[in-house]
C-alpha positions in Angstrom: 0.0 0.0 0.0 1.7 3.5 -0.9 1.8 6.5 1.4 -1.0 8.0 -1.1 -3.5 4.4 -0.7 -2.6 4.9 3.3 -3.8 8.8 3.4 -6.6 8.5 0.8 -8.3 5.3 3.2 -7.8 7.5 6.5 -10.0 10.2 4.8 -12.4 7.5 3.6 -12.7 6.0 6.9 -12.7 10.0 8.7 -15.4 11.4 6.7 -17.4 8.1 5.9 -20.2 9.4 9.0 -21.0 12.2 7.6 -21.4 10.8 3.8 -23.2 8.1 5.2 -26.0 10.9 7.0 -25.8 13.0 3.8 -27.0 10.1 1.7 -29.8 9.1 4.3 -31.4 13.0 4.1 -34.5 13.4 2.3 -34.9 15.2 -1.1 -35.0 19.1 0.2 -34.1 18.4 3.6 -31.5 20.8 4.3 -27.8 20.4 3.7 -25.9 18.1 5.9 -24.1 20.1 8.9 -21.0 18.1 10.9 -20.7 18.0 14.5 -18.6 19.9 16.3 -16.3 16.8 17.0 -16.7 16.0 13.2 -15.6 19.5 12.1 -12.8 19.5 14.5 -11.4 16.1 13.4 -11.9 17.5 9.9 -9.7 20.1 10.8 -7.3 17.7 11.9 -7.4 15.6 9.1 -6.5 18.5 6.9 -3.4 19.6 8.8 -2.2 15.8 8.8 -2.4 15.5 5.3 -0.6 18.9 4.9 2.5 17.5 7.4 2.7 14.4 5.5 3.0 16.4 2.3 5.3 18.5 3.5 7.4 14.7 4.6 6.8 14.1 1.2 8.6 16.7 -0.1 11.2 16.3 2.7 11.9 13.0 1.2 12.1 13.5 -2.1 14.6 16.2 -1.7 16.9 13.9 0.7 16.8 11.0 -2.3 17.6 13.6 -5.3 20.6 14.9 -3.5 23.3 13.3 -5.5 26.1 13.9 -3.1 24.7 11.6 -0.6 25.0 7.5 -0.6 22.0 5.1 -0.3 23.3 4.4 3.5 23.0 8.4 4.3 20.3 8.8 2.1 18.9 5.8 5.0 19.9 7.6 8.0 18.4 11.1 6.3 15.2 9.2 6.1 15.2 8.4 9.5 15.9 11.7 11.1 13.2 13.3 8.9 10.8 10.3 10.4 11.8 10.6 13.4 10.0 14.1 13.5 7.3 12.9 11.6 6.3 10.1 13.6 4.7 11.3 16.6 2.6 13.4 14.3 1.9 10.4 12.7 0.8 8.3 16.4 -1.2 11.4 17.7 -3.5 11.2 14.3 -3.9 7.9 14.2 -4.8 8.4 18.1 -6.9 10.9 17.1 -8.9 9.3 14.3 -9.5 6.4 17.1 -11.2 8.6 19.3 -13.3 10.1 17.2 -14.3 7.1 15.1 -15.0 5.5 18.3 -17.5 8.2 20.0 -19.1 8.5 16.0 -20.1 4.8 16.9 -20.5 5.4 20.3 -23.6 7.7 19.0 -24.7 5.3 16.3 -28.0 4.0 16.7 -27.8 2.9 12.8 -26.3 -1.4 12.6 -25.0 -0.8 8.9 -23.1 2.8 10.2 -22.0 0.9 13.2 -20.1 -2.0 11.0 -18.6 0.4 8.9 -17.5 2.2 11.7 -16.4 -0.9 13.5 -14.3 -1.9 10.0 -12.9 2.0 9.6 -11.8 1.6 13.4 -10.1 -2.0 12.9 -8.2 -0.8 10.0 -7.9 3.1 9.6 -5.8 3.7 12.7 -3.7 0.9 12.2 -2.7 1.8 8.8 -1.8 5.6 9.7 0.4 3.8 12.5 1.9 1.7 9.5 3.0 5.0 7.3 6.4 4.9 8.4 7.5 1.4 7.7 5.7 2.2 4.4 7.9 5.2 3.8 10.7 3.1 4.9 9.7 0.6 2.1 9.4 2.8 -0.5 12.6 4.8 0.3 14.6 1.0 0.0 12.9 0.2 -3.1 14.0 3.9 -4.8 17.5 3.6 -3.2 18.0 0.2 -4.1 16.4 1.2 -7.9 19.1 3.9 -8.2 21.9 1.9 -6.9 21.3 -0.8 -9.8 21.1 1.7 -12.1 24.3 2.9 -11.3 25.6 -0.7 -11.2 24.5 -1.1 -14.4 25.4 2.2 -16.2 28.9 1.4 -15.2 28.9 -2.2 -16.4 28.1 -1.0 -19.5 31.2 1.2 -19.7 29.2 4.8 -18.4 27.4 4.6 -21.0 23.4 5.2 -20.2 21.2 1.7 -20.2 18.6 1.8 -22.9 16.0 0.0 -23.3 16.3 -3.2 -24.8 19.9 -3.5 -23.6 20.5 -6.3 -21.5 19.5 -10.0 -22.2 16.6 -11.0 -24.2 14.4 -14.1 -22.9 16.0 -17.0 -24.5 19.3 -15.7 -25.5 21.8 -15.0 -23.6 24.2 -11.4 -23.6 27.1 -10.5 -25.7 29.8 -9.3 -23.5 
């Protein structure tokens, strides 16, 4: 699951209550208003995605700067995540409590199992964006490095495609 996947199924499970009472209002009823608790973790749901972004960007700075190595470009990673993280905890805290007084409130079965599935996964999978950073960082890292590896075995000159073995035959060195 990317970071994106991770983010975009915390706002699913945050604002599902509130889609789920706009859908059961009558034709010309008025206009769906949130809570106070949901328009305060709205609020807070907004500024997490904007610190994640802004890690985002963090990140993909640290991994283009060419005059760092994969194991700095690691121990980069992990200072930047190291400020991130507790942010990271105190949403997915966050969303917990207020997914579970949303059910708490819930007189409707079908809203309380959607809310009971949004609480068994949503605030897990916030909890599980670092290791997923962590992931995706190895997997560019280790991407870069065998590019390098292989731009050098080729005597510096670029890899294009189609270079390389072709199933059923075997290279020319």
């Amino acid at each position: 699951m990317t970071l994106r996947t991770v983010l975009a199924a915390a706002a699913v499970l945050a604002f599902s209550a509130p889609a789920m009472a706009q859908e059961a209002a009558q034709p010309g009823a008025p206009a769906y208003q949130p809570s106070p608790e949901e328009a305060a973790f709205n609020a807070q749901a907004t500024a997490f995605d904007g610190r994640i972004q802004t890690m985002v960007g963090e990140i993909r700075t640290m991994l283009s700067d060419a005059s760092t190595n994969g194991s700095q470009k690691r121990e980069n990673l992990e200072a930047i995540l190291a400020v991130y993280t507790p942010e990271i905890n105190t949403f997915a805290d966050q969303m917990q409590s207020f997914l579970t007084g949303v059910q708490a409130r819930s007189t409707d079965p079908q809203e309380q199992a959607a809310i009971a599935e949004a609480l068994a996964s949503g605030p897990a999978n916030v909890r599980r964006i670092p290791d997923q950073v962590r992931q995706g960082v190895a997997e560019a890292i280790a991407h870069a490095e065998a590019q390098a590896v292989a731009a050098t075995t080729t005597g510096g000159q670029p890899v294009q495609a189609g270079d390389g073995a072709v199933a059923g035959s075997v290279p020319v060195q």
